[in-house]
C-alpha positions, 0 to 999 in steps of 0.5 A: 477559720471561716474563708469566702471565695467567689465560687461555686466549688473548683472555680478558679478562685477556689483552687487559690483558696485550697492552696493556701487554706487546705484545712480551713472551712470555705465558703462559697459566694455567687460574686465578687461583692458578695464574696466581700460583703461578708466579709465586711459584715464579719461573717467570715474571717478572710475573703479571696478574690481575683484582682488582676488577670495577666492578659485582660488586666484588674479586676474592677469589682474587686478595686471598686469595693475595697477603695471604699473599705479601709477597715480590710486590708491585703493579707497575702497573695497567690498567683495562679496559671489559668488554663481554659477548656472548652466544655460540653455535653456529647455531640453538642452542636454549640448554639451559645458559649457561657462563661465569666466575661474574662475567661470569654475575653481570655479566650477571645482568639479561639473564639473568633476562630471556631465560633464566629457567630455564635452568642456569647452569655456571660455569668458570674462564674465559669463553674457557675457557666459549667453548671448551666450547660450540664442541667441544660443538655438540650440547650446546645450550650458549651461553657469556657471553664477549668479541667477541674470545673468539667470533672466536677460537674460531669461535661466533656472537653471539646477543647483544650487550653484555648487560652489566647497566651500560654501564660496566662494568669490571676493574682488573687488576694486573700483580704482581712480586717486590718489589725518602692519599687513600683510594681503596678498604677492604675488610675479608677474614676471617682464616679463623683464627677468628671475628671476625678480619679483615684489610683491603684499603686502596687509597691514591692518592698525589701526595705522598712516601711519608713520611706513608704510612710514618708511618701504618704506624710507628702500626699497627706501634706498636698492635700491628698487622702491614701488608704493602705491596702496591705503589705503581703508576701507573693506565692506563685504556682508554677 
C-alpha cells in the first residue's frame, strides 16, 4: 500500500504517518493539495493530512479541497502532541525565521519575546524550513521544526519547546476512497458569492448511524446538500 503525506520525511505529518503505517510504503508531498491530489488521481491509496491544530485551529487547505471530493472519505484519525524547537546553524546570529505558517503562529509568543524584529518567511513545510537553513549556513537563518526534523537534517537546538501552550496538538486525517454528539462546526465561504456558506461538522458517535442518516433526509428535504466525509475511529499519542 502506497500512503502520501505532506513531508519531507520527519515532518510532523510523517510522524502521524509512521505511527499508523510502519510497514507500509510512504511517499512524500510538497503540500497539502498535492499530498491530496494524488490521491484523488489514485496514485496512491490513502493520504494523510493535518486538519486541526489545537491552538490555531483547521487547517483550511485540507477542508477546502475535500468539500469538493466526495468520491474520499475520513478513514481514521491520529492525534499528535507538536512539540516545536528553535533550530540552527553553530553561532548563528538569526537574521530570519523559516517555518510553516502554523508552527511560526504556534510559536507566536516566543517569537515576540526574543525575536521581535526579525523577519518571518513561511514555507510549505517545517522540515521543508529546516532543509533551507542546513544548505544555507550563511544566510543567518533558523527554522521552527520538530527534535525529529533537526536530527534528521544535522542543525542545532537553539531552543526547546517554544510551543506558546504545552498542549499543543494536530488531529490528522488519514483519507480514502469511499468504498450525535456534536463535537466541532465551522462555517467555510462558498467562494461563489457573498454571504454563502458551507460548514464543517464533526460528530462523535456510540449509537447506529440511523439518527445521523435521519438528519440528512431533514437537510436534503430543505433543500440542502451534505457530503460524508467519514466515520473513523481516534488514536491519540500521549
Amino acid at each position: 500500500m502506497n500512503v502520501s503525506y505532506l513531508g519531507p520525511e520527519s515532518s510532523f505529518t510523517y510522524q502521524a504517518a509512521c505511527q499508523l503505517f510502519p510497514t507500509e510504503q510512504l511517499t512524500a508531498y510538497a503540500s497539502i493539495p498535492a499530498c491530496l491530489r494524488a490521491l484523488f488521481r489514485k496514485q496512491v491509496d490513502l493520504a494523510v493530512v493535518p486538519v486541526e491544530n489545537s491552538l490555531e485551529g483547521s487547517v483550511h487547505h485540507t477542508i477546502d479541497l475535500l468539500s469538493k471530493h466526495p468520491e474520499v472519505e475520513v478513514k481514521s484519525e491520529i492525534v499528535l502532541p507538536i512539540k516545536q524547537q528553535l533550530l540552527g546553524n553553530p553561532a548563528t546570529k538569526i537574521t530570519k525565521i523559516l517555518s510553516h505558517p502554523q508552527a511560526l503562529a504556534q510559536s507566536q509568543q516566543f517569537l515576540e519575546t526574543h525575536y521581535p524584529n526579525v523577519p518571518l518567511v513561511a514555507t510549505e513545510s517545517t522540515t521543508a524550513a529546516a532543509m533551507y537553513v542546513a544548505e544555507h549556513p550563511k544566510e543567518d537563518a533558523a527554522a521552527i521544526a520538530s527534535l525529529e526534523t533537526a536530527q534528521h537534517v544535522g542543525l542545532e537546538i537553539l531552543a526547546e519547546n517554544i510551543q506558546d501552550n504545552e498542549l499543543n496538538q494536530t488531529r490528522f486525517w488519514i483519507i480514502g476512497d469511499r468504498k450525535i454528539n456534536l463535537s466541532k462546526i465551522e462555517s467555510r465561504p462558498l467562494k461563489t458569492s457573498l454571504g454563502e456558506y458551507f460548514f464543517v461538522i464533526d460528530l462523535l458517535l456510540d449509537r447506529p448511524m440511523t439518527l445521523v442518516e435521519n438528519a440528512l433526509q431533514e437537510i436534503k428535504m430543505l433543500g440542502g446538500e451534505s457530503q460524508i466525509l467519514g466515520c473513523y475511529p481516534v488514536l491519540t499519542v500521549e
